[in-house]
C-alpha angles and dihedrals in degrees: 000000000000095000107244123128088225146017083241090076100059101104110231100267108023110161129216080250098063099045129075087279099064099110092068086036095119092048103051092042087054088048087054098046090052095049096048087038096049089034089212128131116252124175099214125184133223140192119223107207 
C-alpha cells in the first residue's frame, strides 16, 4: 500500500501525514484519538486508492 519494496524503507517517525495516505491524515488521526480515548471497539473500514 505505501509503496515501498520493503518495511526497511519507512523512515522512524513517519507520520500518517507524511505517507500516501496524508490527504485523509487528519481523519484517520481523529478516528484514532476517539477510539483510545473512548477505549471501545469499533470495526472501521477503509478504502485503499
Amino acid at each position: 500500500m505505501l509503496g515501498y519494496k520493503s518495511a526497511k524503507e519507512v523512515a522512524v517517525g513517519e507520520t500518517d501525514y507524511d505517507l500516501s495516505w496524508r490527504y485523509e491524515a487528519e481523519i484517520l488521526r481523529k478516528t484514532d484519538q476517539r477510539i483510545m480515548l473512548n477505549k471501545v471497539y469499533e470495526e472501521i473500514l477503509e478504502n485503499v486508492t
